[in-house]
MIDO-738603 format. One record per residue (C-alpha): y negated, x, z. Coordinates in steps of 0.1 Angstrom, whole numbers. Example, Ala and Ser with C-alpha at 12.3 -4.5 7.8 and 13.67 -1.06 7.14 Angstrom:
BEGIN
@c2 45&c1 123&c3 78 .
@c2 11&c1 137&c3 71 .
//
This chain:
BEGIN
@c2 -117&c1 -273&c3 -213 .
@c2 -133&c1 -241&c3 -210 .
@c2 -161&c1 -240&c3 -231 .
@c2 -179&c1 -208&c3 -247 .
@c2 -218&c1 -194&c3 -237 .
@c2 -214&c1 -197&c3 -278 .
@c2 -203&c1 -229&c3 -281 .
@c2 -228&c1 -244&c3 -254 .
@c2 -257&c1 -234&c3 -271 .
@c2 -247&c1 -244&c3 -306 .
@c2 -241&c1 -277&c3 -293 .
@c2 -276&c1 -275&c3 -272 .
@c2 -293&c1 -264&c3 -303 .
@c2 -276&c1 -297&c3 -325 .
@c2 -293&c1 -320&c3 -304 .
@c2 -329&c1 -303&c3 -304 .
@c2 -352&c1 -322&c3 -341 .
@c2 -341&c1 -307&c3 -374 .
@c2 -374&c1 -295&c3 -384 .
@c2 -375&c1 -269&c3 -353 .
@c2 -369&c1 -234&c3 -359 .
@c2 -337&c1 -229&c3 -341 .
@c2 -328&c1 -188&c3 -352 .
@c2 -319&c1 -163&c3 -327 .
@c2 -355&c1 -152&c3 -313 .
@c2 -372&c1 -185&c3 -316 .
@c2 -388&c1 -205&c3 -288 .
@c2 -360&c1 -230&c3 -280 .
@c2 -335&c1 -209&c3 -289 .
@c2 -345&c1 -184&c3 -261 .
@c2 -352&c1 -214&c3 -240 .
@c2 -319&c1 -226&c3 -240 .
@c2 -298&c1 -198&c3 -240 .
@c2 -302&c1 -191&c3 -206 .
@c2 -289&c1 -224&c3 -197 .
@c2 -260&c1 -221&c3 -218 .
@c2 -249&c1 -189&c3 -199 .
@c2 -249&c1 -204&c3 -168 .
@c2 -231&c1 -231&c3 -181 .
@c2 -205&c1 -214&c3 -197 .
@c2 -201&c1 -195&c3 -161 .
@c2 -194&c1 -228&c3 -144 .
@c2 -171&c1 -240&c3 -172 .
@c2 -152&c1 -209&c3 -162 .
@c2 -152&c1 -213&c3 -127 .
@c2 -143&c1 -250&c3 -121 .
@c2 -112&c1 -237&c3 -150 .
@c2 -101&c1 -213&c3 -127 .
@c2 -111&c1 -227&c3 -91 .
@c2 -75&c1 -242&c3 -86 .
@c2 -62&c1 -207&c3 -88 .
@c2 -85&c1 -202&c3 -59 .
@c2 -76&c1 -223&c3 -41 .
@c2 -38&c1 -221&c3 -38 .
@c2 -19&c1 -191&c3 -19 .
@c2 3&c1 -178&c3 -49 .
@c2 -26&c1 -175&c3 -71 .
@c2 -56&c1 -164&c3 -49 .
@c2 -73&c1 -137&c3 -48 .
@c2 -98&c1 -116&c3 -26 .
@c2 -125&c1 -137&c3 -4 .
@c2 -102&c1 -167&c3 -11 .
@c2 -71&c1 -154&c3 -9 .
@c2 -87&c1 -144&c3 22 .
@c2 -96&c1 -175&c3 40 .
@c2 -61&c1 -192&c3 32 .
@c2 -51&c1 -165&c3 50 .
@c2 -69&c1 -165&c3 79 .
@c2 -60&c1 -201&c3 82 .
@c2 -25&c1 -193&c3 93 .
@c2 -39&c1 -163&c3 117 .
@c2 -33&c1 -139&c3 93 .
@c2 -61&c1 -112&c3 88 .
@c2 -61&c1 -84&c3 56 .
@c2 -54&c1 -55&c3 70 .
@c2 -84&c1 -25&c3 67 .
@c2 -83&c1 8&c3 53 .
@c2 -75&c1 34&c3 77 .
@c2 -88&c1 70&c3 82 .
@c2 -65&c1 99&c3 79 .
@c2 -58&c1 121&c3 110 .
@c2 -46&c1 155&c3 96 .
@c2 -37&c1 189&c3 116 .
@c2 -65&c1 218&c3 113 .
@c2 -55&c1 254&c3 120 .
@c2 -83&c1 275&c3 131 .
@c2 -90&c1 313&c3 138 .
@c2 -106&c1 306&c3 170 .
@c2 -116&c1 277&c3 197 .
@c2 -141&c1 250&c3 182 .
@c2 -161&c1 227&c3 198 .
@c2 -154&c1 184&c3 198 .
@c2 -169&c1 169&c3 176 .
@c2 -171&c1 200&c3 148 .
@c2 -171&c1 189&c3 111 .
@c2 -156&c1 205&c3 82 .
@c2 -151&c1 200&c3 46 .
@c2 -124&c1 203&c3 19 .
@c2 -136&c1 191&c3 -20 .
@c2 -156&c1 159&c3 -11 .
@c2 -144&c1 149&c3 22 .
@c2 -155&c1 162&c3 57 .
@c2 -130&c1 159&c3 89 .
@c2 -146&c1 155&c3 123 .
@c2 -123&c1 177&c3 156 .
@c2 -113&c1 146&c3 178 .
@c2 -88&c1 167&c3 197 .
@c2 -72&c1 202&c3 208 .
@c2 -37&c1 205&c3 198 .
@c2 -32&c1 243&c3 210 .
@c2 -58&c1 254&c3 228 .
@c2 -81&c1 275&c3 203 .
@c2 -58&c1 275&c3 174 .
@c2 -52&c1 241&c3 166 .
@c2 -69&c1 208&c3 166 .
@c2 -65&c1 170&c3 155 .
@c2 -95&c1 163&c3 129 .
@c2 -102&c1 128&c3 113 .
@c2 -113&c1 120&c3 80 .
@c2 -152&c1 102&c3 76 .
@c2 -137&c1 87&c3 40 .
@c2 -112&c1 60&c3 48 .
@c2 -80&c1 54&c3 26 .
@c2 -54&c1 74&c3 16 .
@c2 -73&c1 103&c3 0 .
@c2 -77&c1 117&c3 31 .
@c2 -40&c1 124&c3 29 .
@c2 -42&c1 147&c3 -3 .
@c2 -59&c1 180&c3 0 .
@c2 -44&c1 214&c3 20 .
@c2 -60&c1 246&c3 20 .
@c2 -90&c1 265&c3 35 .
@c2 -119&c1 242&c3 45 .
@c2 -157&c1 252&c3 49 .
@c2 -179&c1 242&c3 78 .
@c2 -204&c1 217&c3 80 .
@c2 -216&c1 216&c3 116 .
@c2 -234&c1 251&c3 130 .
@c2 -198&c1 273&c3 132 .
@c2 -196&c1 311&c3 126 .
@c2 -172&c1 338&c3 128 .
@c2 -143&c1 308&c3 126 .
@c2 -122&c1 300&c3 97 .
@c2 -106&c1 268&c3 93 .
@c2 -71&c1 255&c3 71 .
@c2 -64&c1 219&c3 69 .
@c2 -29&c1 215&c3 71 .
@c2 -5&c1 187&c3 82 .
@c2 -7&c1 149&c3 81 .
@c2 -7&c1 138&c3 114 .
@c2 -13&c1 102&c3 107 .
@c2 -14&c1 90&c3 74 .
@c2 -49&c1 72&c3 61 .
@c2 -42&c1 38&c3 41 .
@c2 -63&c1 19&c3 19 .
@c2 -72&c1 -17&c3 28 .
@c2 -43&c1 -44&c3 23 .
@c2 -37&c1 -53&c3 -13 .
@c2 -38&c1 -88&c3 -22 .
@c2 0&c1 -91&c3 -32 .
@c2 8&c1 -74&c3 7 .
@c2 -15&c1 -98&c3 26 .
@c2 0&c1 -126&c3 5 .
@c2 38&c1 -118&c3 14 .
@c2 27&c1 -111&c3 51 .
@c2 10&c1 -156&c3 51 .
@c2 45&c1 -164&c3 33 .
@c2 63&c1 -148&c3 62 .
@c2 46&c1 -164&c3 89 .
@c2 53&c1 -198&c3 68 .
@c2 83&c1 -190&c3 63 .
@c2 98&c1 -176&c3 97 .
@c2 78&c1 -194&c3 125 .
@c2 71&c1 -177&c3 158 .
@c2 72&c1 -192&c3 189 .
@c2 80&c1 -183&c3 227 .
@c2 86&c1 -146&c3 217 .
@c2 117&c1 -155&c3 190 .
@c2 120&c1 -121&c3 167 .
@c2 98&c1 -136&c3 142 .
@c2 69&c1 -128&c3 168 .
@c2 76&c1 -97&c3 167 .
@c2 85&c1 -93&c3 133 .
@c2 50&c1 -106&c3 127 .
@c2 34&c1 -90&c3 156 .
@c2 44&c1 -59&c3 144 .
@c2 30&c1 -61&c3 105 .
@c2 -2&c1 -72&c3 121 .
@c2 -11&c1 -38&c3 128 .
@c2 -26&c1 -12&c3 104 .
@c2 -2&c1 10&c3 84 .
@c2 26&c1 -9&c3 85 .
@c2 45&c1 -16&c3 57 .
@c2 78&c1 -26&c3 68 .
@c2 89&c1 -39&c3 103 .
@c2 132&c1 -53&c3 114 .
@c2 136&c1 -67&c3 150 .
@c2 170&c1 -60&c3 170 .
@c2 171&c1 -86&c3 197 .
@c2 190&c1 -78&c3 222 .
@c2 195&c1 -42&c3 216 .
@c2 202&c1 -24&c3 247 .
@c2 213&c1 -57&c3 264 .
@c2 196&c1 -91&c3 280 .
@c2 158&c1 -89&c3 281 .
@c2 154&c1 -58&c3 253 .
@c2 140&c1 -64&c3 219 .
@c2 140&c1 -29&c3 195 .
@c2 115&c1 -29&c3 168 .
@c2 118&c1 -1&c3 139 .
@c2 84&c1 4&c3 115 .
@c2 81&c1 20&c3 81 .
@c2 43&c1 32&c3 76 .
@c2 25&c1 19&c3 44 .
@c2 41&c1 47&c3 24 .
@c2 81&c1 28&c3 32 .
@c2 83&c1 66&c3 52 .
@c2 88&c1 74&c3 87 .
@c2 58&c1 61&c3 108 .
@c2 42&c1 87&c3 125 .
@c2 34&c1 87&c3 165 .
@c2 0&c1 76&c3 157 .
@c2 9&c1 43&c3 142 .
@c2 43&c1 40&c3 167 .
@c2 17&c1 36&c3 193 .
@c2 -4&c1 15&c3 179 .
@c2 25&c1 -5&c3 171 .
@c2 37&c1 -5&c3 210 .
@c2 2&c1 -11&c3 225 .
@c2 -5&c1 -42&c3 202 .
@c2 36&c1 -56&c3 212 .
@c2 29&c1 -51&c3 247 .
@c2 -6&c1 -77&c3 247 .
@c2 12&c1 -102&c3 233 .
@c2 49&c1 -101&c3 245 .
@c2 62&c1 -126&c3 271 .
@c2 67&c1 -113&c3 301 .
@c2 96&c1 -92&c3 314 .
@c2 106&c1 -89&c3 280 .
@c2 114&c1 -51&c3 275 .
@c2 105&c1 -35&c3 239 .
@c2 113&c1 -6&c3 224 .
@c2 92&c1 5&c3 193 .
@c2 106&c1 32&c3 168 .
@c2 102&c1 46&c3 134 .
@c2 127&c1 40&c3 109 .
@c2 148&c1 69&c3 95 .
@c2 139&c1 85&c3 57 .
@c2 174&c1 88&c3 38 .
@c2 170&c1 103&c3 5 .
@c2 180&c1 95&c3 -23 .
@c2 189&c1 124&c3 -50 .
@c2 197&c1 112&c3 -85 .
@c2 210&c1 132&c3 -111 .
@c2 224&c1 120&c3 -146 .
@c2 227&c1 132&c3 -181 .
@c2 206&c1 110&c3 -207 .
@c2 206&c1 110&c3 -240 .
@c2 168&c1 107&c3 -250 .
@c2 155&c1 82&c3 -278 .
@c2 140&c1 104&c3 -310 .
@c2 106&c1 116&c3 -300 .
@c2 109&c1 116&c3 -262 .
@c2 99&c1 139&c3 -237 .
@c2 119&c1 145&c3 -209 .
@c2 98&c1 155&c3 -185 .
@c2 78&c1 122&c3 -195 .
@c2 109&c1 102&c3 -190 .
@c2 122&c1 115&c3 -158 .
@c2 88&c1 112&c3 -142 .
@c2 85&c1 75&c3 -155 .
@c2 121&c1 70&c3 -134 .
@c2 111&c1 81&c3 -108 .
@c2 82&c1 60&c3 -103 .
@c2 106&c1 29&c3 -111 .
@c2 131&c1 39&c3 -88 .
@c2 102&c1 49&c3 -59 .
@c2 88&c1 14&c3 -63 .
@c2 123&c1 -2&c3 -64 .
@c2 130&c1 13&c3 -31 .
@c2 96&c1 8&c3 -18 .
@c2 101&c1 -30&c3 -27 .
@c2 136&c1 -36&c3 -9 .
@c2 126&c1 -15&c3 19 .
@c2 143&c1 -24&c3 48 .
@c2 164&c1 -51&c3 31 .
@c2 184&c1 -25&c3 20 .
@c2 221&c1 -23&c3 33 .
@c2 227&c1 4&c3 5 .
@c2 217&c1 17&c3 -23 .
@c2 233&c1 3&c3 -56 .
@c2 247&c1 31&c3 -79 .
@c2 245&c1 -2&c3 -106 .
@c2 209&c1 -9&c3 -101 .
@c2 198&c1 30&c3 -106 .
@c2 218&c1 32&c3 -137 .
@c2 198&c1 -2&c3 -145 .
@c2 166&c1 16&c3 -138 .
@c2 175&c1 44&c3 -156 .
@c2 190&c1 25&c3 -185 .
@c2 155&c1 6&c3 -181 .
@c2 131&c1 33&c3 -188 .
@c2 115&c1 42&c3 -216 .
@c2 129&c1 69&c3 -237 .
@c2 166&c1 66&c3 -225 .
@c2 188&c1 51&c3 -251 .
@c2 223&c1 62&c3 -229 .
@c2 232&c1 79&c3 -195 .
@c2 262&c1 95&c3 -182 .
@c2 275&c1 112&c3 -148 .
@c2 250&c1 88&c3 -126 .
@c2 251&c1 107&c3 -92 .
@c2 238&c1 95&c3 -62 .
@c2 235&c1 126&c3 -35 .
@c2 267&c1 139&c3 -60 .
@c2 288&c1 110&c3 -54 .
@c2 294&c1 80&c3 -82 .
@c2 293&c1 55&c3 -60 .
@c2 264&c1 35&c3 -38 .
@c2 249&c1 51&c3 -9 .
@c2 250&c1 32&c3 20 .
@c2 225&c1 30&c3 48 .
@c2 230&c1 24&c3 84 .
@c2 204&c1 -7&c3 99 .
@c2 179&c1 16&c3 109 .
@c2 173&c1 39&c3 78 .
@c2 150&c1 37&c3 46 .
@c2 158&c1 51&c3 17 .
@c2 131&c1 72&c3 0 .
@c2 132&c1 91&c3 -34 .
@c2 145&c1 124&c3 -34 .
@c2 155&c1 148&c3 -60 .
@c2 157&c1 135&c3 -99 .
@c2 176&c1 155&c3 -118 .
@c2 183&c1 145&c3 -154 .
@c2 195&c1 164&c3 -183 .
@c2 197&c1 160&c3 -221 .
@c2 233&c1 151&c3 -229 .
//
């Protein structure tokens, strides 16, 4: 039983002699009440230390080390590589800033006009900002524009990712180069959020491996060849692999709703779209096609929407279907008040 700092030192005072003063600010009082924090923290802990301890329930350093028991490591946050547009040539190695964050040149794209920069703050919020940038190394008479993602930055692996990525490896063993290798092999690497494995694909000896980044979007070149150099240590030999991106399909919705008494719409499509987002974003790749059924669930499902009518998805009432190699990825939401 998990006993209170509160209840520990009540019980701490009982047993100290009746004719001690035992009030908040006396001498044994402040004596013990140290103790009976500490206690109470270790009543927590051994409470909790079986969650700890067991893969569906960790969390963090422990969830951690289970993982790294089955060869599994939590994947780190990644820098953002984004496409800078200058008036003139810049030196290697230039940096330059846009709100908080500062990009550092790494390479020439076209030759005095263009250049690959990367972010010094890793994560994703290197992916957010566009616009004119200011220079923080010695630069004059040069203007700079951030502009494209090249490669998108990611932050570290969340707990719930690195724990489905240990339950795959349980769950679909690798050995001798079988597709579960590569499967695996292939959400090892940074940015990755989805992986499928064609065995076989352009005859004996070929394997084809398509990717999703962490976004459940098209992996950029960047990652692809990442992807390709980390396949290639560890293939068997004479084993030839191809390594692609998967290909975005949206998927436009548009519906008439009738709206519960009080409720914004803007609020409510916004909130549907997030649902459906992290719908798709969940199925990923397991996806054969999108269910008209299950966005008119998701719709029905959302806060604010007591009916819907004329479910379209890219204008047709039916399911979209995808081909093996596509992901679907929100499009356009358009709802209207019936």
């Amino acid at each position: 039983m998990n006993r209170t700092y509160e209840e520990i030192l009540r019980g701490m005072l009982d047993r100290a002699p009746e004719d001690i003063d035992k009030r908040e600010g006396s001498v044994i009082y402040d004596a013990l009440a140290p103790t009976a924090y500490f206690l109470a923290q270790q009543d927590f802990q051994l409470e909790h230390f079986p969650d700890l301890v067991f893969l569906d329930t960790a969390v963090g350093d422990y969830l951690d080390r289970i993982a790294d028991a089955h060869n599994v490591l939590r994947k780190k946050a990644t820098a953002s590589r984004r496409k800078i547009k200058t008036s003139g040539a810049v030196p290697i190695g230039t940096r330059w800033a846009i709100n908080e964050l500062i990009f550092v040149i790494s390479a020439e794209l076209t030759a005095g006009k263009s250049y690959e920069a990367e972010c010094e703050t890793k994560g994703d919020i290197g992916n957010r900002y566009k616009g004119a940038m200011q220079p923080v190394s010695n630069v004059t008479g040069v203007t700079a524009e951030l502009s494209d993602v090249i490669t998108a930055g990611m932050e570290e692996e969340a707990d719930n990712a690195l724990r489905e990525r240990v339950y795959d490896v349980i769950r679909k063993p690798s050995t001798s180069g079988n597709r579960y290798d590569y499967y695996n092999w292939a959400m090892e690497c940074e940015g990755i959020g989805a992986a499928k494995v064609f065995p076989l694909a352009n005859g004996p000896g070929t394997v084809k491996v398509i990717v999703a980044d962490a976004n459940m979007s098209a992996a950029g070149t960047g990652v692809l060849k990442m992807v390709r150099e980390h396949i290639e240590e560890l293939r068997p030999i004479g084993a030839d692999v191809t390594v692609a991106s998967v290909v975005e399909k949206a998927v436009n919705v548009s519906a008439g709703i009738k709206l519960q008494a009080g409720m914004n719409l803007g609020v409510v499509q916004n909130a549907f779209q997030a649902a459906l987002t992290e719908y798709l974003h969940k199925e990923a790749l397991d996806l054969s096609y999108v269910s008209l059924a299950r966005v008119g669930n998701l719709l029905l499902g959302t806060e604010g929407v007591e009916d819907y009518s004329n479910l379209l998805l890219n204008g047709v009432s039916g399911n979209m279907a995808l081909t093996e190699e596509e992901i679907a990825v929100t499009g356009t939401v358009t709802l209207e008040v019936m």
